[in-house]
C-alpha positions in Angstrom: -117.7 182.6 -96.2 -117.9 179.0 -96.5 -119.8 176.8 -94.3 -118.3 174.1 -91.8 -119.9 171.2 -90.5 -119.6 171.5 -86.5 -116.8 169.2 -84.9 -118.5 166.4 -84.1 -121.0 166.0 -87.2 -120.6 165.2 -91.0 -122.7 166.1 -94.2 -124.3 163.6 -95.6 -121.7 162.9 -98.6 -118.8 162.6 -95.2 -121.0 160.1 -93.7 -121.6 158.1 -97.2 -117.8 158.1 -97.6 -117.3 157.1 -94.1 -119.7 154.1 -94.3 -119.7 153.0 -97.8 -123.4 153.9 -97.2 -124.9 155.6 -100.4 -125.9 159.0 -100.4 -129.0 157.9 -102.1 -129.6 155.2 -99.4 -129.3 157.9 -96.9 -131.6 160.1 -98.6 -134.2 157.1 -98.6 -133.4 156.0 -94.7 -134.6 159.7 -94.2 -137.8 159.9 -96.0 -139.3 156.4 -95.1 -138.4 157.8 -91.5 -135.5 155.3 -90.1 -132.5 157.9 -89.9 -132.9 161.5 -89.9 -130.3 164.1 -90.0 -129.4 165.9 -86.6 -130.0 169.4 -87.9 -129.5 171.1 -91.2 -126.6 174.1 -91.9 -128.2 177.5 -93.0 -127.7 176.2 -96.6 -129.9 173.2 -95.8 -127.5 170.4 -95.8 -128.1 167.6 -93.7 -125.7 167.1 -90.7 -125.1 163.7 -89.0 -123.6 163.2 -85.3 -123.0 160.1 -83.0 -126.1 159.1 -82.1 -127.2 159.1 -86.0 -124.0 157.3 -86.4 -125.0 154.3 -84.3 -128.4 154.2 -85.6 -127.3 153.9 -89.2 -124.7 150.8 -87.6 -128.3 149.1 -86.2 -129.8 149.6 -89.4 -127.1 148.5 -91.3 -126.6 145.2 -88.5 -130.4 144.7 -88.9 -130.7 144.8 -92.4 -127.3 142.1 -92.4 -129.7 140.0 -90.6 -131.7 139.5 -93.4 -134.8 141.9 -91.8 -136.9 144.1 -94.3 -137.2 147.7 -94.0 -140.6 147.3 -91.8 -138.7 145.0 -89.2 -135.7 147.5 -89.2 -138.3 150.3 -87.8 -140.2 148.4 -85.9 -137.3 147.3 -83.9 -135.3 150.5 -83.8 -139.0 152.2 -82.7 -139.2 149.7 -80.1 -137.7 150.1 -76.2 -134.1 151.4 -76.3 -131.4 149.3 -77.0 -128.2 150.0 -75.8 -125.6 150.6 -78.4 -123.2 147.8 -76.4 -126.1 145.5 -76.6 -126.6 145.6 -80.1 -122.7 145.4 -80.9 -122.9 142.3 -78.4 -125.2 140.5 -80.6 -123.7 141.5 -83.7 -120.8 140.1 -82.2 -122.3 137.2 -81.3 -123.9 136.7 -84.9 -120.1 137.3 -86.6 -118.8 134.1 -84.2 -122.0 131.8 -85.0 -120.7 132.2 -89.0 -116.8 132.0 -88.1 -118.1 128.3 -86.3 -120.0 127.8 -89.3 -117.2 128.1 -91.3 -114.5 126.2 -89.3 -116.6 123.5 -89.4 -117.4 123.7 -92.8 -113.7 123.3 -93.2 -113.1 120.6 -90.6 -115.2 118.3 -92.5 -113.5 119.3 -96.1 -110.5 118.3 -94.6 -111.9 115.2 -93.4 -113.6 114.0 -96.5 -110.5 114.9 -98.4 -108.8 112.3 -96.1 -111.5 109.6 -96.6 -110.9 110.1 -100.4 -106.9 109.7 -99.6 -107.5 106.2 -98.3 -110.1 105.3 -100.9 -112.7 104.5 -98.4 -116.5 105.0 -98.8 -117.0 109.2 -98.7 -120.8 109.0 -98.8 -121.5 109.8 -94.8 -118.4 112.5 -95.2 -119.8 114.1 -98.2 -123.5 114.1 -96.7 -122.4 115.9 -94.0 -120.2 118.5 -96.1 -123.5 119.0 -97.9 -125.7 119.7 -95.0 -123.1 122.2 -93.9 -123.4 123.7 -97.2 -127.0 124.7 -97.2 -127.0 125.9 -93.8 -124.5 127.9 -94.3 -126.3 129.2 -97.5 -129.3 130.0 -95.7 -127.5 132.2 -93.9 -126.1 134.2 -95.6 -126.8 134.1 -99.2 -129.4 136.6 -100.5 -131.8 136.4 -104.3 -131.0 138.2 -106.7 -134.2 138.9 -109.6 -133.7 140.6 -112.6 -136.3 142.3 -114.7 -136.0 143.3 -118.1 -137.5 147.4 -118.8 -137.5 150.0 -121.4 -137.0 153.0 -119.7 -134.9 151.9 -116.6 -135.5 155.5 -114.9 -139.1 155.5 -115.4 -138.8 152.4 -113.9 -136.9 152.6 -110.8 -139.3 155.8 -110.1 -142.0 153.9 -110.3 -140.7 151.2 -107.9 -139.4 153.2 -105.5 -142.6 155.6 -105.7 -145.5 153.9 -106.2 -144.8 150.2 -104.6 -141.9 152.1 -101.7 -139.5 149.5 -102.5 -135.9 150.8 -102.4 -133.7 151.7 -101.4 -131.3 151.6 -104.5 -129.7 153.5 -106.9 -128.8 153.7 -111.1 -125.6 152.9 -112.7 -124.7 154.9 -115.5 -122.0 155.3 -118.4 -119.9 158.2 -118.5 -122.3 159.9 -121.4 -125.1 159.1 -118.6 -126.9 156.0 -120.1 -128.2 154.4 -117.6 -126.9 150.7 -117.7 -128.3 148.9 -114.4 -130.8 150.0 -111.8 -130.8 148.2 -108.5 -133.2 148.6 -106.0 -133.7 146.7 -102.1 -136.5 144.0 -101.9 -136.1 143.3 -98.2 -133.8 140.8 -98.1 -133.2 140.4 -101.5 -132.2 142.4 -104.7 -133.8 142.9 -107.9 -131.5 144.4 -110.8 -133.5 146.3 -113.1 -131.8 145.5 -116.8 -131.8 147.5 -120.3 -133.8 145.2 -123.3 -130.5 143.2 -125.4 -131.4 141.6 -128.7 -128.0 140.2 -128.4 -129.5 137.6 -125.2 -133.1 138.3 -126.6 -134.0 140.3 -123.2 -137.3 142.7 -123.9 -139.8 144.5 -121.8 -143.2 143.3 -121.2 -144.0 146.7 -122.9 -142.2 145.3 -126.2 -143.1 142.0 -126.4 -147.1 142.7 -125.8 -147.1 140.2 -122.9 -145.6 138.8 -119.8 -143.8 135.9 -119.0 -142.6 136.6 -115.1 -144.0 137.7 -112.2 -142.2 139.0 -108.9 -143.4 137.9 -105.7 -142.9 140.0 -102.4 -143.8 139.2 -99.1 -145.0 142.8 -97.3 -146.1 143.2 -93.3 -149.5 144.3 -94.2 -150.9 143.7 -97.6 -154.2 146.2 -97.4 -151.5 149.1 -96.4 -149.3 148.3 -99.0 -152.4 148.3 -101.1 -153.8 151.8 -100.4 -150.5 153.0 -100.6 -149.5 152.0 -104.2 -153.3 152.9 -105.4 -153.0 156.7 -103.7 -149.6 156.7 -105.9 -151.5 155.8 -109.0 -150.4 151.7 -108.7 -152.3 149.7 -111.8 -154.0 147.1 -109.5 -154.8 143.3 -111.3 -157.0 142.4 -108.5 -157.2 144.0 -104.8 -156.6 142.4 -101.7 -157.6 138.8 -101.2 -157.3 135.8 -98.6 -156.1 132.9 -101.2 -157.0 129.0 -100.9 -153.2 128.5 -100.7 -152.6 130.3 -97.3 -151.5 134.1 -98.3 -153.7 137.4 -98.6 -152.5 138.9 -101.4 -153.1 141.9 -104.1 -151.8 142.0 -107.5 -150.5 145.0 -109.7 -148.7 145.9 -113.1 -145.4 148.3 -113.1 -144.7 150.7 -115.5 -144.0 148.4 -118.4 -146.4 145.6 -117.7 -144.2 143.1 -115.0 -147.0 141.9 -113.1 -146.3 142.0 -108.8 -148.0 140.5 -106.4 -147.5 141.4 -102.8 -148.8 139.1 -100.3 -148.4 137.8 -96.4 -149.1 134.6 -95.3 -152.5 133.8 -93.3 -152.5 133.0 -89.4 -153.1 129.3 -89.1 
């Protein structure tokens, strides 16, 4: 007899087709304990309803926002928000860009005028510029990309031993594994095969490093003990630094060395 999710819920691979949400990332949401599953069937698989509906839209609005993983809890943990609330200043978020954008193009237009009549653009294009990076601020995220060996090993080390994620691995039909990608708060970091063609090799290869990947973290000792209970390689532990930031420092699987720091009260 086969087993039906009830009305009103969906398994996990429903709710990932749904959203565009990746079963993987739901898997993660779950463990790092943002968004659990309602109940389970008797076969054990997870079951989703409303109210874990709207909670994946707040993380998924949050996270838009630009917060990390820890803001994202620490705000859905917080007092209740009201699900018409948070559309409200989602909503409100959504017509700040639109603005941004009109304006953007009111401008354009303009300075494509001023060049029309051949007079001086300079204050036009000045103010198309500062429109520019503001709007870039917004909503433009980093993207890093480190070079490994073993792309597996080194997602699962990531993920693992330094809890960044969520993310998942792209693969080739015969199951190489051609990309990994993996969530660094508000920012990306693409984890890519070695290529003699663009002379791209591990630290593990090449006998040495020559990059490092910064990541701010909410609190740097935590993050500490957590990486050295997962077996992290730690360069040097925690440390208040003359340049405003405690930090700690700590090699990955092939050698990339991290450093994962917060900056000081002043």
């Amino acid at each position: 007899m086969t087993s039906t999710s009830p009305p009103s819920t969906r398994r996990i691979g429903e709710l990932a087709d749904a959203t565009g949400v990746t079963v993987r990332t739901l898997r993660y949401y779950e463990e790092i304990g943002i968004l659990a599953p309602a109940s389970r069937t008797e076969a054990g698989h997870r079951l989703y309803g409303m109210d874990e509906v709207e909670r994946l839209y707040r993380i998924c609005m949050l996270r838009q926002l630009g917060l990390p993983l820890d803001g994202v809890r620490n705000t859905l943990d917080g007092p209740a928000t009201e699900l018409a609330a948070t559309i409200t200043d989602h909503l409100a978020e959504v017509d700040r860009r639109i603005d941004d954008q009109h304006r953007l193009r009111a401008r354009l237009a303009r300075l494509e005028a001023t060049l029309d009549t051949g007079a001086d653009p300079t204050t036009d294009l000045l103010t198309v510029l500062e429109d520019m990076t503001t709007l870039d601020s917004n909503i433009n995220k980093p993207i890093g990309v480190l070079i490994y060996k073993d792309l597996q090993g080194a997602f699962d080390h990531l993920t693992g031993v330094f809890g960044l994620g969520p993310g998942e691995l792209t693969t080739q039909p015969d199951g190489t594994i051609v990309l990994g990608e993996i969530d660094i708060g508000a920012g990306t970091l693409w984890l890519h095969p070695e290529s003699r063609d663009f002379a791209l090799v591990s630290p593990q290869t090449r006998g040495d490093s020559t990059a490092m990947m910064v990541v701010i973290v909410d609190d740097v000792d935590a993050h500490h003990d957590h990486a050295v209970s997962n077996g992290a390689v730690i360069r040097y532990p925690p440390v208040d630094q003359p340049y405003g930031y405690r930090e700690y420092g700590a090699t990955d699987s092939e050698g990339h060395l991290w450093s994962f720091m917060k900056q000081l009260a002043t």
